[in-house]
C-alpha positions in Angstrom: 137.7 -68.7 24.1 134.7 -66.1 23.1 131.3 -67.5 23.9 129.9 -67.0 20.7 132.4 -69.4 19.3 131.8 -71.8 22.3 127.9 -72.0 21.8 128.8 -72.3 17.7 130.5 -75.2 18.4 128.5 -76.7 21.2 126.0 -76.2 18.5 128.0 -78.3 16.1 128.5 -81.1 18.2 124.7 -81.0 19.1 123.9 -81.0 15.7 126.2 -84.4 15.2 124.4 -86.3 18.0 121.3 -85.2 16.8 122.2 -86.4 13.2 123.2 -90.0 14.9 119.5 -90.0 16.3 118.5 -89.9 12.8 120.6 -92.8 11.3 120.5 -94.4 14.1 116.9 -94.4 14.7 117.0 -97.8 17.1 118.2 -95.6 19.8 115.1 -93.3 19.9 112.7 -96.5 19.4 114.0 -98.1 22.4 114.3 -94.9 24.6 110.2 -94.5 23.6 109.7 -98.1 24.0 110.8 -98.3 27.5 108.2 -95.3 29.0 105.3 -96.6 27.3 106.1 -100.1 28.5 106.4 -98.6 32.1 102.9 -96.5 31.2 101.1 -99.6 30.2 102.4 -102.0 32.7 102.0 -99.6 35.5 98.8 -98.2 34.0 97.0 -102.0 33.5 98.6 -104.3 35.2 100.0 -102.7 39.3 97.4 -100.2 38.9 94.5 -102.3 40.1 96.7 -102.9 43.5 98.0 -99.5 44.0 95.7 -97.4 46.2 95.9 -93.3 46.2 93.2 -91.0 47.8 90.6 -90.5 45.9 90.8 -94.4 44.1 87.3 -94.6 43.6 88.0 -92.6 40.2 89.6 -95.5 37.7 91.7 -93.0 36.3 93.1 -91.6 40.0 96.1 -93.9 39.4 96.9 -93.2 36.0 97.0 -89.6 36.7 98.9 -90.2 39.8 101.6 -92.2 37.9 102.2 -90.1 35.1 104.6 -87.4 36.6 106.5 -90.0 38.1 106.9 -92.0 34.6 108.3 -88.8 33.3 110.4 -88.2 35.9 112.2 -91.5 35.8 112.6 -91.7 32.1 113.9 -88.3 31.6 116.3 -89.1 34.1 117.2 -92.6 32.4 117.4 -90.0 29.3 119.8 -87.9 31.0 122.2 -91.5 30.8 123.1 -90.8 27.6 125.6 -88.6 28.0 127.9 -90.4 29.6 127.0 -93.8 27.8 128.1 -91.5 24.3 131.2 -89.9 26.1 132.5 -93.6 27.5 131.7 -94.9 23.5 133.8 -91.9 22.1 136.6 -91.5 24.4 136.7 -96.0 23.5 136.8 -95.4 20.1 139.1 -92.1 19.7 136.6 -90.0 18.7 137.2 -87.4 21.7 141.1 -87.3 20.0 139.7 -86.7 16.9 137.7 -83.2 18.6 141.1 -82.5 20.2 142.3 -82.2 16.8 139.8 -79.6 15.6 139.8 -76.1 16.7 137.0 -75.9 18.6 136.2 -75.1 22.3 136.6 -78.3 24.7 133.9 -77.1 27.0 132.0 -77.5 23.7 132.0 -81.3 23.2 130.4 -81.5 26.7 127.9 -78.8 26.3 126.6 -79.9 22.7 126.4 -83.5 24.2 124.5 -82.5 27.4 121.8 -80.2 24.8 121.3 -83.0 22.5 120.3 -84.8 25.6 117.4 -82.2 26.0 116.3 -82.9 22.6 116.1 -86.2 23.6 114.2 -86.4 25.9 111.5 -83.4 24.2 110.7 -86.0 22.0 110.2 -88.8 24.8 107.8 -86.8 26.8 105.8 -86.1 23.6 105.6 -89.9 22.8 104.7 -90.6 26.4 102.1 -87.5 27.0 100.3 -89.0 24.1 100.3 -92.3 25.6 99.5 -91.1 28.6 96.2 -89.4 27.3 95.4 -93.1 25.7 95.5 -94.4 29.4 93.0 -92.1 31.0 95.8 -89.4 32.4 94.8 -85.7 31.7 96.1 -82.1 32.5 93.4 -80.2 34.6 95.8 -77.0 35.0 96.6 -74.1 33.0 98.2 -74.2 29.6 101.4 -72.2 31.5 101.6 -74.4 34.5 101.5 -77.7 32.2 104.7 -75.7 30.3 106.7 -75.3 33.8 105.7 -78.7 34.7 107.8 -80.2 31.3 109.9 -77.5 31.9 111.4 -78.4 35.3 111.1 -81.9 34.3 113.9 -80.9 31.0 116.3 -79.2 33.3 116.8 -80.9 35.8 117.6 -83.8 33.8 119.6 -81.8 31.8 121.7 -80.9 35.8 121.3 -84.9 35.7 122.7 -85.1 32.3 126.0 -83.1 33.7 126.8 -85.8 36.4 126.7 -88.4 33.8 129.0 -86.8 32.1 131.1 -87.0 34.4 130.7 -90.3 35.5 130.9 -91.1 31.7 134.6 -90.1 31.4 135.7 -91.6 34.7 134.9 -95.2 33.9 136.6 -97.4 31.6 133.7 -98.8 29.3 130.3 -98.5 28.5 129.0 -101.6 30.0 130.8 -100.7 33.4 129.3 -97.2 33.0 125.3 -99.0 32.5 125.8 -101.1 35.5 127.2 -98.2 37.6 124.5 -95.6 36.6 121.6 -98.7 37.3 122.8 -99.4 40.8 122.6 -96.1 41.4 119.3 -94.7 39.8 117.1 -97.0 39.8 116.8 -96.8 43.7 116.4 -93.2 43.4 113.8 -93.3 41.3 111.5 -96.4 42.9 112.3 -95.2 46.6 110.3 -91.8 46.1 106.4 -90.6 45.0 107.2 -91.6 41.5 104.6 -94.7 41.9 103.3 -95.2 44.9 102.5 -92.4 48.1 105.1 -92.1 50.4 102.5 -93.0 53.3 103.0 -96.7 52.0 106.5 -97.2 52.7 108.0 -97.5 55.9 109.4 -94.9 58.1 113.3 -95.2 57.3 112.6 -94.9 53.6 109.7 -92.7 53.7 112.0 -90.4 55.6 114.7 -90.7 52.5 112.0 -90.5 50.1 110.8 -87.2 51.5 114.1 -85.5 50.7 114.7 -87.0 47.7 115.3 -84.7 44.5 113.3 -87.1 42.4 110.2 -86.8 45.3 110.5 -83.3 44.7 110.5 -82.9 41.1 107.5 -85.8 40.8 105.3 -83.5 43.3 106.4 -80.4 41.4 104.7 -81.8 38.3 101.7 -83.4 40.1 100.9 -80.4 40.9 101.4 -78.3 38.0 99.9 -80.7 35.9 96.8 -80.2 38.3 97.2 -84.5 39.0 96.9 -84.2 42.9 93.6 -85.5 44.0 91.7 -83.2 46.7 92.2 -85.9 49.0 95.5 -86.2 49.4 96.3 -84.7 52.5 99.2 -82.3 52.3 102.8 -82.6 52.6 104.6 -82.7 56.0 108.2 -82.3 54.7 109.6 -79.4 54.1 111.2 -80.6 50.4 107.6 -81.7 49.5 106.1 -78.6 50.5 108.2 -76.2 48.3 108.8 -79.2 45.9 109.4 -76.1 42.8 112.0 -74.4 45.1 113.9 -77.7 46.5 114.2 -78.9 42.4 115.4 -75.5 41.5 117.6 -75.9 44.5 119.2 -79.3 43.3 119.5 -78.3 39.9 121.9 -75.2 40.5 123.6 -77.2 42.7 124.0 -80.5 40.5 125.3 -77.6 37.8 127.7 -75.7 40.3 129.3 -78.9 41.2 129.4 -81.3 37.7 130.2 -78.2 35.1 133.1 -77.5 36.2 134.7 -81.2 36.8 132.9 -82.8 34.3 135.1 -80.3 32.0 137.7 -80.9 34.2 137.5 -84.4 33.8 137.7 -84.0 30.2 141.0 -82.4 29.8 142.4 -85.1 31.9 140.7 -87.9 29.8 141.9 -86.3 27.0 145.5 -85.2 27.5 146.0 -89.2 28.2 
């Protein structure tokens, strides 16, 4: 099928999630809840016992903390995919699509975008919280951009896998408790909220090459949030932290695009 037609229809079915944000709005006031929960709690309550160089400043923390809030929630965002293909393939919504002529690659694509939306609108909610705390940007107006920038698309690579996780399992609630197990340790064993120099060797090690590491450092330092003395990074993942996250989103991309949509056409040609 042309492309044009593909991205019109990807559009569509953007457009429809988008529209179910709207109707819907408890979804978006519990995707925003969450974050700011995590900003204050972190912020107000673990702050106080969480040490980084350069602790002397009251707001060291909070600046610290704030890449890795928006790391973790844009990847929690990212969920969403797959918890809205598991609902639709449920309740025969996918069989109505099949019935349309549209592009299948489309349903996945215009899910996966309105993901991106998504999570624009979380970071917004959560920068503006995050300036209520005491966390700041001391960079330039074009590195703060590629900071939210990298954050977006590599959830969006994220959003991908979920997609296809989404269409393997049988249910929803299977498909929350699988996606849990699975990112939550991702996103706690790395920089996201405390340094890596506080957690022992094994994990410090794992935590080091994690992707998540790498895209929190990325926008700790494009967001200028890296205190002067924080010594620098001995891991090679950490050092090029822009390059390794560019690195693991082609990849997640290469690999979940094309068997995500695989995926589909066997989930729907049941």
């Amino acid at each position: 099928m042309p492309m044009p037609t593909v991205l019109s229809d990807a559009h569509v079915v953007a457009r429809r999630n988008i529209i179910k944000i709207k109707r819907v709005p408890d979804l978006l006031v519990f995707t925003t809840l969450s974050p700011i929960m995590f900003v204050l709690l972190f912020a107000y309550v673990f702050g106080g016992a969480i040490e980084v160089p350069g602790g002397a400043d009251p707001d060291a923390y909070r600046e610290f903390l704030m890449a890795g809030i928006f790391a973790q929630t844009v990847i929690f965002g990212a969920t969403i995919t797959g918890a809205g293909l598991a609902e639709d393939i449920k309740k025969g919504i996918i069989d109505r699509f099949r019935s349309l002529p549209m592009a299948p690659s489309a349903v996945l694509t215009g899910r996966t975008l309105s993901d991106v939306v998504n999570n624009v609108i979380v970071l917004v909610v959560m920068s503006l919280t995050g300036l209520l705390v005491g966390w700041s940007i001391h960079s330039s107006f074009g590195e703060a951009v590629l900071g939210f920038a990298l954050l977006i698309v590599f959830a969006y690579a994220i959003s991908w896998m979920m997609a296809w996780l989404g269409m393997l399992v049988p249910s929803v609630e299977v498909f929350n408790n699988a996606t849990f197990i699975v990112i939550f340790p991702l996103t706690f064993v790395a920089n996201t909220f405390v340094p890596l120099e506080s957690l022992p060797k094994v994990l410090q090690t794992f935590a080091e090459w994690n992707p998540v590491s790498a895209v929190t450092q990325a926008s700790r330092e494009l967001f200028g949030n890296i205190p002067p003395q924080v010594p620098e990074p001995t891991s090679w993942p950490l050092q090029n932290a822009e390059l390794y996250t560019a690195i693991w989103t082609v990849l997640i991309l290469l690999i979940f695009i094309p068997i995500a949509n695989a995926q589909y056409r066997r989930s729907t040609s049941r």
